[in-house]
Phi, psi and omega in degrees: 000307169313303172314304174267016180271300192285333164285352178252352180256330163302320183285318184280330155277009183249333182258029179268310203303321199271324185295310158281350150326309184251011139291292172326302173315297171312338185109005192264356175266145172284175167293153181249129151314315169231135157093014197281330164312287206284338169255004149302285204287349193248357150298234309246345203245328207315300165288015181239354134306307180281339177257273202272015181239311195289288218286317189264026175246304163304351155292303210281331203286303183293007187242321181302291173333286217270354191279346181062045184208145190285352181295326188266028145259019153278335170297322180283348176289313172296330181296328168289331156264012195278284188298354159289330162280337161316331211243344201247358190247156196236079163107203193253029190280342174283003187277337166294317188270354156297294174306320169312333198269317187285332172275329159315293147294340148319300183314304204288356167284325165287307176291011161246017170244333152320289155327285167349287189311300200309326208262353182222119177263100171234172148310290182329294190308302165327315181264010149307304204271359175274327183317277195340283205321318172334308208285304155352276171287334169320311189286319168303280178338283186305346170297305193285027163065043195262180175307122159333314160260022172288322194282341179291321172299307163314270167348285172313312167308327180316311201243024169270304165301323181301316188300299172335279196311307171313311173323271196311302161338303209274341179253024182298333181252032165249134218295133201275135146319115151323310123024290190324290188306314188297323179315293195298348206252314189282344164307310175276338185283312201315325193294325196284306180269015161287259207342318177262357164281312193299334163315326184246330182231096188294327189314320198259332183282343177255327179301300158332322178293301190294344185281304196298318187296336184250352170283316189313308186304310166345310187292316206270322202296338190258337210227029184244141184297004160327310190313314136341299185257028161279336163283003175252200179238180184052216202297325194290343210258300212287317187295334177252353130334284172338263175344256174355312163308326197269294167344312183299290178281346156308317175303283182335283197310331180266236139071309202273314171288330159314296215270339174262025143289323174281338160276319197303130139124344186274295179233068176335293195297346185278351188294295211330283163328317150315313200300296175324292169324291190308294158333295172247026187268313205253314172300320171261321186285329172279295173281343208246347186274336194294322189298292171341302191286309202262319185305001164294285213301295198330305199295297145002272178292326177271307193278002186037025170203152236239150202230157176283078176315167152180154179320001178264005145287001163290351212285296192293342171302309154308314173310305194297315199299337189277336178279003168259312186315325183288320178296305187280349169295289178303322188308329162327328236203313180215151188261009147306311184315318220256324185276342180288331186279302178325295164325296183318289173333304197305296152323003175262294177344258169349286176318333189268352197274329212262311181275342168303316169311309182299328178303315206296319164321314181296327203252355168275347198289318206308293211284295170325321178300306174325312195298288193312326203254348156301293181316000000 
C-alpha cells in the first residue's frame, strides 16, 4: 500500500514538473523566484517527462496489472526512478545512470510484451510488442546522445502503437473489411521506415512519420467501434466522443510532420509553428483525449477505484479541443495565442485529475453512504 502511494505521488509529480516545464517553454510562465531551477530544468526535460517516464509507467503500471507477476512492475519502477534522477541530477554525470534506468525499464517491458504474445499469439499482442521494441530505441537513441528529435519520433510510436494496439484488441470481434488488414499493414510498415530513416535523413524521416500517422487515423476512423458506440449513452457515448476527437488530431498532427519535414533544414523559422502543431496536435489532441477515453475503465482495474460517471466528463474534454484550436490556430499569427492556449491545456489537464478525483469520491459517497444509511 506504502509502495504504491509512493508511486502515485512520485508520478503525479513528475506530471506537475512537465506541465509546468512545458508552460515555461510555451511562454506562458513569469520568472518564478522558487522553486524556478527545477522548472527550469523540467523545460529542457518536458518531453521526455511526459513520454517514455509519465506515459511509459502508466503503460508499463497496467501491462504489469495484466500479466500478474511481480517482475513486470519492474519497468514503471525504473521509469520512476529514471525520472526522478532527471529532475534531481545536475549536468551530465548522472545520464549513464539515466539511460541506464530507462533502458531497464524499456527491456523489462518488452519482456512482458512477450510474455503476452507468447500467452494470447494476435495482432494486437503483436503490435503491444512492436510498442515495447519503440520505446526501447528510443532510449537506446537517447543513450547514444543522437538528436532528440529522432528519439522523440521512437518514444511517439511507442505509445501511438500501444494505442493501435488496445484500438484493435477492442473491435477484434467485429466483422473485417477487405481493406482493414492492407490499411493497418501499410500504416506500420510506413511507421516502421519513419523510424529507421530518421536515423540517417531526419527530414524523410518526419515525412514518413506523418504519412504513417495519417493513414493510422485513417484505419481508426473507418474500422474502430467508436464508430459504433457514439450512438450509445453514458460512459460508452463519452469514450468514443473521446476517440473520434483524438482521431480528428491524430489526422492534424501528420499534416503537421509532412509539413515540418518539408520545412525542416529550408527554413527554421517558419518550421516553429508546424513543430508546435506536429506535437502537441498528437501529445495533446491525440494521446491526452485517448487517456481522458480509457481512464474510466482503467483506473478501476489497475488502481481499484471505482468512479461515478456523469456528463461533467464533457467539461475537460472541451476545455482540452478548444484551447488546442487556440493554440495550434492563433499560435500561427501571435506567440501570446499559443501561450494562452497552453494555459488552457494545463487546466484542461487539472480538470480532468480533479474530476476523475471527484467522481472516485461521488461513488464511494453514493455507495457507502446508501450501505450506512441501509444499516
Amino acid at each position: 500500500m506504502i509502495a504504491r502511494f509512493s508511486v502515485a505521488i512520485a508520478l503525479v509529480g513528475m506530471l506537475v514538473c512537465a506541465v509546468l516545464g512545458g508552460l515555461l517553454r510555451a511562454g506562458s510562465l513569469p520568472p518564478l523566484p522558487y522553486g524556478s531551477q527545477l522548472i527550469g530544468q523540467s523545460a529542457g526535460l518536458h518531453a521526455v517527462l511526459m513520454l517514455p517516464v509519465f506515459l511509459g509507467s502508466v503503460i508499463a503500471i497496467e501491462r504489469a496489472v495484466a500479466v500478474r507477476l511481480r517482475w513486470a512492475y519492474l519497468a514503471p519502477l525504473c521509469c520512476v526512478a529514471q525520472g526522478l534522477l532527471l529532475l534531481a541530477a545536475e549536468g551530465q554525470q548522472a545520464f549513464p545512470w539515466i539511460t541506464a534506468l530507462g533502458g531497464a525499464a524499456s527491456l523489462c517491458f518488452v519482456a512482458v510484451s512477450a510474455l503476452l504474445l507468447a500467452r494470447q499469439p494476435a495482432t494486437h499482442t503483436m503490435l503491444m510488442l512492436m510498442a515495447a521494441l519503440a520505446w526501447l530505441g528510443g532510449n537506446v537513441v537517447q543513450a547514444s546522445q543522437r538528436d532528440v528529435n529522432v528519439a522523440l519520433l521512437w518514444w511517439f510510436a511507442f505509445v501511438v502503437l500501444t494505442i493501435t494496439a488496445e484500438r484493435l484488441e477492442m473491435s477484434r470481434l467485429l466483422p473485417r473489411h477487405p481493406v482493414s488488414r492492407p490499411l493497418l499493414l501499410s500504416a506500420l510498415l510506413c511507421l516502421l521506415a519513419a523510424l529507421v530513416t530518421a536515423l540517417v535523413d531526419l527530414r524523410i524521416g518526419l515525412l514518413l512519420f506523418g504519412i504513417a500517422l495519417l493513414t493510422l487515423a485513417g484505419w481508426l476512423c473507418c474500422f474502430d467501434v467508436a464508430r459504433r458506440t457514439v450512438r450509445s449513452r453514458g460512459l460508452s457515448r463519452y469514450m468514443a466522443v473521446c476517440l473520434l476527437s483524438g482521431y480528428g488530431w491524430l489526422m492534424v498532427s501528420g499534416l503537421g510532420w509532412i509539413g515540418l519535414g518539408l520545412e525542416w533544414g529550408v527554413h527554421p523559422d517558419a518550421g516553429l509553428p508546424l513543430r508546435d502543431v506536429a506535437l502537441h496536435a498528437l501529445g495533446l489532441g491525440f494521446i491526452w483525449s485517448m487517456v481522458m477515453a480509457h481512464a474510466p475503465v482503467i483506473l478501476p482495474a489497475v488502481a481499484r477505484v471505482k468512479v461515478l460517471y456523469g456528463p461533467w466528463f464533457y467539461g475537460p474534454l472541451m476545455v482540452m479541443h478548444a484551447s488546442l484550436l487556440l493554440r495550434c490556430g492563433g499560435g500561427w499569427w501571435h506567440a501570446d495565442l499559443l501561450a494562452s492556449g497552453a494555459s488552457l491545456n494545463a487546466i484542461a489537464i487539472i480538470s480532468f485529475a480533479l474530476t476523475m478525483l471527484a467522481s472516485a469520491w461521488a461513488w464511494r459517497y453514493r455507495h457507502h453512504g446508501v450501505a450506512a444509511d441501509t444499516v
